[in-house]
Backbone atoms as SQL, in Angstrom:
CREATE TABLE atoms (id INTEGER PRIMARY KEY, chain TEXT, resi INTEGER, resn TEXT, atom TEXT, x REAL, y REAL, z REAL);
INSERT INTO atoms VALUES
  (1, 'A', 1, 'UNK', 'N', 110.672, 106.297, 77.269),
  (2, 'A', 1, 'UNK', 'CA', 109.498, 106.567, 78.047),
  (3, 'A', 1, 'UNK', 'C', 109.730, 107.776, 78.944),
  (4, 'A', 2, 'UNK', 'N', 110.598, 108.804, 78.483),
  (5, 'A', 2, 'UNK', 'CA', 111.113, 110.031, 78.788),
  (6, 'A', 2, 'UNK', 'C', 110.077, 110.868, 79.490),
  (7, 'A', 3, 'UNK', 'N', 108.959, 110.623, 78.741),
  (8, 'A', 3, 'UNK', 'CA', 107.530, 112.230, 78.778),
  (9, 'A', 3, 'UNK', 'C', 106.912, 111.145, 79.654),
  (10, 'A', 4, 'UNK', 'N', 106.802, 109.967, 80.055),
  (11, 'A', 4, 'UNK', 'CA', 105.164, 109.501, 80.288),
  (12, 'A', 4, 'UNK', 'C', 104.525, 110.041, 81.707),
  (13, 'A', 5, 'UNK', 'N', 105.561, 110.409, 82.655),
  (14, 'A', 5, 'UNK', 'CA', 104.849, 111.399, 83.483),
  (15, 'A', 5, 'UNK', 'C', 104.532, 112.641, 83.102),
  (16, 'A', 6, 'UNK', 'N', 104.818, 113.485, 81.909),
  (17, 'A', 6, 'UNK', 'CA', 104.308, 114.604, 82.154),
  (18, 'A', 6, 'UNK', 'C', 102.943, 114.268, 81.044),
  (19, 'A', 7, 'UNK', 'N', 102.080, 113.354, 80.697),
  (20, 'A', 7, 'UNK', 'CA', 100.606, 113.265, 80.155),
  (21, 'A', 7, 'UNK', 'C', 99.885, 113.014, 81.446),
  (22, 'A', 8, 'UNK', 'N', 98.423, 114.104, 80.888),
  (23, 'A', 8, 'UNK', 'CA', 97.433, 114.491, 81.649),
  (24, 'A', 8, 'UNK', 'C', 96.791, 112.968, 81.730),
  (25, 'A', 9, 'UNK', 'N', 97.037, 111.700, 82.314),
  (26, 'A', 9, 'UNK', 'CA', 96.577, 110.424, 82.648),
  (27, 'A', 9, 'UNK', 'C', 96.343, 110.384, 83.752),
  (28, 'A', 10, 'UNK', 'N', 94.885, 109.983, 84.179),
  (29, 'A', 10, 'UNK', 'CA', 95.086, 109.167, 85.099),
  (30, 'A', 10, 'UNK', 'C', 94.705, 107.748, 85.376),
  (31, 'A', 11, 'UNK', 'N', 96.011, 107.004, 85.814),
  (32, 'A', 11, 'UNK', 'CA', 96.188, 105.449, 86.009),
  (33, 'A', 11, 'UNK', 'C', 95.475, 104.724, 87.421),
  (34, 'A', 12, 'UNK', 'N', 94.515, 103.617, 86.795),
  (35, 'A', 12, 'UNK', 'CA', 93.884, 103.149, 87.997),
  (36, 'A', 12, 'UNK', 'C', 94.956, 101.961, 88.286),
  (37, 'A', 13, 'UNK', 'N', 95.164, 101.140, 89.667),
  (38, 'A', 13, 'UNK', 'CA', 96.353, 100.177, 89.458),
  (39, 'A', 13, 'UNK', 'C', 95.212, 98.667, 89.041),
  (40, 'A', 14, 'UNK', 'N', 93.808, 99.007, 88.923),
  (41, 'A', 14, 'UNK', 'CA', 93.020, 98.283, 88.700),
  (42, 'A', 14, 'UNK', 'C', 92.962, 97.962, 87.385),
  (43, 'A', 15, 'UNK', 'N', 93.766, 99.125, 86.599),
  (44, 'A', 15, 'UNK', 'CA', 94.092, 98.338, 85.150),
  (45, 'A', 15, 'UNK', 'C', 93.183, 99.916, 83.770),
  (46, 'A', 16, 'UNK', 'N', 92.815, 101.056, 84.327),
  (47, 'A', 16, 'UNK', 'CA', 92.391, 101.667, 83.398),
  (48, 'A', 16, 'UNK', 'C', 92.745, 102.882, 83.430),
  (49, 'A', 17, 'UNK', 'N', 93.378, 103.817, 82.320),
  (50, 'A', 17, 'UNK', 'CA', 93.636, 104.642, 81.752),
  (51, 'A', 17, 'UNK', 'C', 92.509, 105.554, 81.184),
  (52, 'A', 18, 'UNK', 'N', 93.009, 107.179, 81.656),
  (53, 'A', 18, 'UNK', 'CA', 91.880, 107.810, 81.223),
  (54, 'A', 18, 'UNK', 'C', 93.007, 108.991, 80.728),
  (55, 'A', 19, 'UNK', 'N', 92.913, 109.309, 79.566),
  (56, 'A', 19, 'UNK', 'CA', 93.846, 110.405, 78.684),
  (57, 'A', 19, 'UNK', 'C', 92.684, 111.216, 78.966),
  (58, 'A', 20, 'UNK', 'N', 93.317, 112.490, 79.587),
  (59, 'A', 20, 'UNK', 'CA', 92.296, 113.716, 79.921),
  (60, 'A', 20, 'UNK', 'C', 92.477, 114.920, 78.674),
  (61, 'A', 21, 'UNK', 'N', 93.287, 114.698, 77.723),
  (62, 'A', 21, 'UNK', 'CA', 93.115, 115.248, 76.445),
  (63, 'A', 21, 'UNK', 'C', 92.356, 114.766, 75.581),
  (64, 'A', 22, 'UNK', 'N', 92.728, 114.103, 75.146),
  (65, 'A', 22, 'UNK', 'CA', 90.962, 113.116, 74.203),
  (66, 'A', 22, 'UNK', 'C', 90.394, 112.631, 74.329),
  (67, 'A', 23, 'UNK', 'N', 90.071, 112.223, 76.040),
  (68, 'A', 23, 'UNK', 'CA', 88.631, 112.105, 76.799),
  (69, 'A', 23, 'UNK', 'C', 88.758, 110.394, 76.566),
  (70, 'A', 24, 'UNK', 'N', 89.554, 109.842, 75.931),
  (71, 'A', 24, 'UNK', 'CA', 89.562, 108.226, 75.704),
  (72, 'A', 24, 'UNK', 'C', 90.079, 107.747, 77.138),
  (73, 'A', 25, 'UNK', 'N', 89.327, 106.429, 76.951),
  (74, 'A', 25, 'UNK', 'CA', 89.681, 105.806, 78.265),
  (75, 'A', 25, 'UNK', 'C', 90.260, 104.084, 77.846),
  (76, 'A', 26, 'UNK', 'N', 91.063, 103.525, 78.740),
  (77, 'A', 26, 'UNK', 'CA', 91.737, 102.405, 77.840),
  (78, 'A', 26, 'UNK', 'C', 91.759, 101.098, 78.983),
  (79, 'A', 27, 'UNK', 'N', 91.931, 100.116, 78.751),
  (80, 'A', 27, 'UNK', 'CA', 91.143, 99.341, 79.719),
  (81, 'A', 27, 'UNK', 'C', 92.578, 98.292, 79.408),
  (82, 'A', 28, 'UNK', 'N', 93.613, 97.958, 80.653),
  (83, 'A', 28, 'UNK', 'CA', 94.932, 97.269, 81.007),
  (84, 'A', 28, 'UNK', 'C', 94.813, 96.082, 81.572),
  (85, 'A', 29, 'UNK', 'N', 95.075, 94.869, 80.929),
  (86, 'A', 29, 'UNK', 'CA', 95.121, 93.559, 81.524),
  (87, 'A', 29, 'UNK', 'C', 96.785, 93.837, 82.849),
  (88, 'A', 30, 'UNK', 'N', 96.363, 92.286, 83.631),
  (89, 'A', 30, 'UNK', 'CA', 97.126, 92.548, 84.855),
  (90, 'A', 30, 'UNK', 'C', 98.520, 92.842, 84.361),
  (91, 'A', 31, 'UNK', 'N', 99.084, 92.201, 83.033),
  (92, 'A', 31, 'UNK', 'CA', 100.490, 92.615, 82.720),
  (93, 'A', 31, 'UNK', 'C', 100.943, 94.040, 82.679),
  (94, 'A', 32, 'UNK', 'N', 99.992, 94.615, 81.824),
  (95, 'A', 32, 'UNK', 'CA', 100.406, 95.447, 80.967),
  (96, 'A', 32, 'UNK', 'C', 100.172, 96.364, 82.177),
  (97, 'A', 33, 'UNK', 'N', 99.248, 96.305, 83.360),
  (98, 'A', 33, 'UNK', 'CA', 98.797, 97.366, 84.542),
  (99, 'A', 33, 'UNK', 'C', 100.433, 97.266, 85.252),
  (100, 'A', 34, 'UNK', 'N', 101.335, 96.200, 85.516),
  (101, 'A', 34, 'UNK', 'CA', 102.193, 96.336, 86.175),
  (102, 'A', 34, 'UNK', 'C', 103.233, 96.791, 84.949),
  (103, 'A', 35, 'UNK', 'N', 103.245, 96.868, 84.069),
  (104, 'A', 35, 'UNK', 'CA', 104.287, 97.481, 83.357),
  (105, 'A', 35, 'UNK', 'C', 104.192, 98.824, 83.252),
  (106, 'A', 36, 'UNK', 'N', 102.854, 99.186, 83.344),
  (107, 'A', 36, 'UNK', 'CA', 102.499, 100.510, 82.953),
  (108, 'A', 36, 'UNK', 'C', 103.136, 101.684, 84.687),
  (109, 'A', 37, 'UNK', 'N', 102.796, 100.792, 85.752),
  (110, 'A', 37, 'UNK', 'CA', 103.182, 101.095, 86.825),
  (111, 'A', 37, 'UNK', 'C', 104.686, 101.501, 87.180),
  (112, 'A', 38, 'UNK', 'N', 105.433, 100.441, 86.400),
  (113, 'A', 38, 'UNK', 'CA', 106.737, 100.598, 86.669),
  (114, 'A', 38, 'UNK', 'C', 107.344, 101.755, 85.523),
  (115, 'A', 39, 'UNK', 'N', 106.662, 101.701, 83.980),
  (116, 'A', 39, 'UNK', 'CA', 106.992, 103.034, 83.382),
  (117, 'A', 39, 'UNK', 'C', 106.810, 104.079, 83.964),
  (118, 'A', 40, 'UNK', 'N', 105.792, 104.322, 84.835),
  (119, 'A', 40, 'UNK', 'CA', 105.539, 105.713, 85.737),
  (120, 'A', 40, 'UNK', 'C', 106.144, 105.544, 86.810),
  (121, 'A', 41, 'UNK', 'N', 107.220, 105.038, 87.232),
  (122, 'A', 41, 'UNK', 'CA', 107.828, 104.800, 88.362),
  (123, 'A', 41, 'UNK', 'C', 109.803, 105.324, 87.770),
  (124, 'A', 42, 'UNK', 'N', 109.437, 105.227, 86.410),
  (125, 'A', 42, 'UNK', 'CA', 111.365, 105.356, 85.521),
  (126, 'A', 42, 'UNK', 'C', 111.656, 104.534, 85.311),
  (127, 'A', 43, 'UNK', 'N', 111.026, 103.326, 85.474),
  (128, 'A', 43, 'UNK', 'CA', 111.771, 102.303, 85.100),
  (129, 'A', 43, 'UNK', 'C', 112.508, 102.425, 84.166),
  (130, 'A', 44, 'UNK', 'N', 113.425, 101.838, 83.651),
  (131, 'A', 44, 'UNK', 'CA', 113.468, 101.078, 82.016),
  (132, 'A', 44, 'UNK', 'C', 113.870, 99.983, 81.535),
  (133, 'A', 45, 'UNK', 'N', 113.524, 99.794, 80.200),
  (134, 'A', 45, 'UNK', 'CA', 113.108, 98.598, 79.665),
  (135, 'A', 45, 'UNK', 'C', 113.888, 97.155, 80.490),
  (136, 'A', 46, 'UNK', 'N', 115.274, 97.629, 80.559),
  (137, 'A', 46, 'UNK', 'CA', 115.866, 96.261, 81.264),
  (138, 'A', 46, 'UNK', 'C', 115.216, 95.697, 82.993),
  (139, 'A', 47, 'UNK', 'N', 115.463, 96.885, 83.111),
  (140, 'A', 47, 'UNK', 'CA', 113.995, 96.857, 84.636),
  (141, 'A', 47, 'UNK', 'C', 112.650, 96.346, 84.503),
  (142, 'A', 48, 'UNK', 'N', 112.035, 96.637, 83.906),
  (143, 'A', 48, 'UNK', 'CA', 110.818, 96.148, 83.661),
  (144, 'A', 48, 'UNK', 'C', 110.859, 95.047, 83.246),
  (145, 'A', 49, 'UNK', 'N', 111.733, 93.937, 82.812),
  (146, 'A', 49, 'UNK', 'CA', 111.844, 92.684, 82.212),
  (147, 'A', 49, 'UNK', 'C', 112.507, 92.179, 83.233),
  (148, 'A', 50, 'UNK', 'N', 113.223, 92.713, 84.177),
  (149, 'A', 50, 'UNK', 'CA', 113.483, 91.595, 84.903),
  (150, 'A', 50, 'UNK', 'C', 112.482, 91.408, 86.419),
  (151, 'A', 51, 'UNK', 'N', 111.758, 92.524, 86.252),
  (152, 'A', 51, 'UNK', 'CA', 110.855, 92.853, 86.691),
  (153, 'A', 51, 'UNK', 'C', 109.929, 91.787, 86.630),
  (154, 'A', 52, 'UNK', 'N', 109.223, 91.476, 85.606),
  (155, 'A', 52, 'UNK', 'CA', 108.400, 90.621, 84.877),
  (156, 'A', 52, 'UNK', 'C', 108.772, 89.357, 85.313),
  (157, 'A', 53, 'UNK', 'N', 109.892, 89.198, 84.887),
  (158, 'A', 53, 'UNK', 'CA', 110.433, 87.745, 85.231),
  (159, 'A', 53, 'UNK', 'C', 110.517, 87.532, 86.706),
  (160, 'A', 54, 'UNK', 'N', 110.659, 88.430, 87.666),
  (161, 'A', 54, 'UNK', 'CA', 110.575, 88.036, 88.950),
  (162, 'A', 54, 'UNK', 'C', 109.244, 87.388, 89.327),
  (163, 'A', 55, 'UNK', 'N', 107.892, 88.826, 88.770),
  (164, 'A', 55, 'UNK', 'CA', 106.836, 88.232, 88.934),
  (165, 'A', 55, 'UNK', 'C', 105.637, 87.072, 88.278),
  (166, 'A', 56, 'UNK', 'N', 106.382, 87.152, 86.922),
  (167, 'A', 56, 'UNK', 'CA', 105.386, 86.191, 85.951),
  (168, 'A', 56, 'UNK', 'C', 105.956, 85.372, 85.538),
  (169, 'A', 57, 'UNK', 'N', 105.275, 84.298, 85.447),
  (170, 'A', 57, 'UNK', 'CA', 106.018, 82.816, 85.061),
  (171, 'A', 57, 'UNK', 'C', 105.659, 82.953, 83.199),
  (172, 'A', 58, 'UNK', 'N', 106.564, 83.228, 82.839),
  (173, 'A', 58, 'UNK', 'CA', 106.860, 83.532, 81.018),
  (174, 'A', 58, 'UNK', 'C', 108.070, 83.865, 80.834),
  (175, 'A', 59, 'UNK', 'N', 108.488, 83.719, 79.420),
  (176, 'A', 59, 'UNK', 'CA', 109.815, 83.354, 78.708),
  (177, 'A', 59, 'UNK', 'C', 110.395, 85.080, 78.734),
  (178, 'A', 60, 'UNK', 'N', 111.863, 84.943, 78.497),
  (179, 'A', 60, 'UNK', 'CA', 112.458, 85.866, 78.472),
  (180, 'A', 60, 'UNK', 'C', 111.748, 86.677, 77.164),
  (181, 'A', 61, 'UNK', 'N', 112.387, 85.807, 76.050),
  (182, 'A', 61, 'UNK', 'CA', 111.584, 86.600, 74.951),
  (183, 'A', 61, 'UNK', 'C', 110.501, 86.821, 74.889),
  (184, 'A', 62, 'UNK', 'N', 109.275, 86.167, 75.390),
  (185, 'A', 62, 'UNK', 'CA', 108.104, 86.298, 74.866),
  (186, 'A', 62, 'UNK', 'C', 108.108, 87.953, 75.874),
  (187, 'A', 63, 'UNK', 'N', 108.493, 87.917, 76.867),
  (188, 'A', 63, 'UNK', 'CA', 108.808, 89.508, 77.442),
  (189, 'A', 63, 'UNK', 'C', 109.208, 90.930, 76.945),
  (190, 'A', 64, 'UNK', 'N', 110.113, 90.387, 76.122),
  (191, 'A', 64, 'UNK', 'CA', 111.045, 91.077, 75.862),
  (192, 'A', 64, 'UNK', 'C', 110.092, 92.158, 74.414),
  (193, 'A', 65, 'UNK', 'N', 109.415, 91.088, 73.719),
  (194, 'A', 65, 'UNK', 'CA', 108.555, 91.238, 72.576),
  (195, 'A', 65, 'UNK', 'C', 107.181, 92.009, 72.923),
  (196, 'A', 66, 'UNK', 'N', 106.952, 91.500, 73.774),
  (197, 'A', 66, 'UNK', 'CA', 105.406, 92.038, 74.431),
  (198, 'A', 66, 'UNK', 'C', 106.010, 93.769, 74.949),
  (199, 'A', 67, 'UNK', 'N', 106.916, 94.037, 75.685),
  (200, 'A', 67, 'UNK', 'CA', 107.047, 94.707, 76.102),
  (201, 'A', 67, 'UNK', 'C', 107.679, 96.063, 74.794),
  (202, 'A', 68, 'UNK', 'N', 107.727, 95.375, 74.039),
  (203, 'A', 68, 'UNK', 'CA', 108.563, 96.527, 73.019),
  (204, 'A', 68, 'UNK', 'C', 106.842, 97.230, 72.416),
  (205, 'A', 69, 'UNK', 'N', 106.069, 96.174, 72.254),
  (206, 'A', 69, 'UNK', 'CA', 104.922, 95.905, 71.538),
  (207, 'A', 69, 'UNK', 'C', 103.809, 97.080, 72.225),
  (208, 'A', 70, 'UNK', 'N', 104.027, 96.639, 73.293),
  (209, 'A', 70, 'UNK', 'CA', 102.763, 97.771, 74.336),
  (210, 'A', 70, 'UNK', 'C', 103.079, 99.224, 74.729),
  (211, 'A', 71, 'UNK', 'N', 105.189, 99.145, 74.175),
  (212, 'A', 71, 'UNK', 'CA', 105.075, 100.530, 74.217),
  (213, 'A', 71, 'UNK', 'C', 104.910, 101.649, 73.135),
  (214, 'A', 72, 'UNK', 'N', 104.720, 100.557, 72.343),
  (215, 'A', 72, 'UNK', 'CA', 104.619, 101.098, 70.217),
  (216, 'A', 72, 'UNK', 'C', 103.450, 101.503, 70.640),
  (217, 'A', 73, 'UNK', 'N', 102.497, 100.303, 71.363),
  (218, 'A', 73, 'UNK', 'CA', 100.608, 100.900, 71.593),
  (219, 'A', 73, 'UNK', 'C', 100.481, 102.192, 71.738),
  (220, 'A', 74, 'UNK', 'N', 101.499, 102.723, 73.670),
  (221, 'A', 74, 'UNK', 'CA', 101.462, 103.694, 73.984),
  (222, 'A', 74, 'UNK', 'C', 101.700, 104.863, 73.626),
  (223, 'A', 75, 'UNK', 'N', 102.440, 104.734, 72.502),
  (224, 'A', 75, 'UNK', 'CA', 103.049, 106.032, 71.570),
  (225, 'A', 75, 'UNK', 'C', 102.070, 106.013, 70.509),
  (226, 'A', 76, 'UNK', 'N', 101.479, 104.846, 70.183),
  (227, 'A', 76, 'UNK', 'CA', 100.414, 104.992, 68.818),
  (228, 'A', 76, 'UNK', 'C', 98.681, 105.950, 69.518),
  (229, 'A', 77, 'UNK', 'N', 98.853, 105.947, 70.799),
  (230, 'A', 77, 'UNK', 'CA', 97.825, 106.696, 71.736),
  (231, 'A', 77, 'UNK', 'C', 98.279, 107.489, 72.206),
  (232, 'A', 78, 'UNK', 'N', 99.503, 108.261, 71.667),
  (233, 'A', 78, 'UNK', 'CA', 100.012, 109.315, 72.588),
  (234, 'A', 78, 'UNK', 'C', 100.142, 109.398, 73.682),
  (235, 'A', 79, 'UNK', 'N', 100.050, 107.492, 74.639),
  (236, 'A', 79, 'UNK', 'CA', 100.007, 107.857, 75.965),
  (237, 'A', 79, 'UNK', 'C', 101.095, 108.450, 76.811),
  (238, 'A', 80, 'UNK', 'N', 102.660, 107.878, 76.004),
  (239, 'A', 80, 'UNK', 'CA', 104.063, 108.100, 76.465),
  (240, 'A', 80, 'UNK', 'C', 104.312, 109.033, 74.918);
């Protein structure tokens, strides 16, 4: 998640994405808004999972999976 600060995005913490290159706009449930927060913050992946686990009551794996999953999304949207 090397580039994801340098895309022309801007992130609401209310949960929506607006790619100012292809004018698409993308709409973030509360998880994925705090993951997306902490990718624009450097996190990485081991951070963001334990991250998760501090704040959300869910399984290691089911984390671990989701989180690999939403960043395939973000690359399949060129967002990261």
């Amino acid at each position: 998640m090397d580039n994801i600060n340098n895309k022309e995005i801007t992130f609401s913490e209310k949960g929506f994405l607006f790619d100012h290159n292809s004018g698409l706009t993308f709409t973030l449930n509360k998880t994925a808004s705090f993951i997306y927060s902490l990718l624009k913050q450097g996190k990485n992946k081991e951070e963001i999972v334990k991250e998760i686990l501090d704040n959300f009551d869910i399984d290691v794996i089911v984390v671990k999976r989701d989180l690999e999953d939403f960043i395939l999304q973000l690359k399949e949207f060129e967002l990261c």
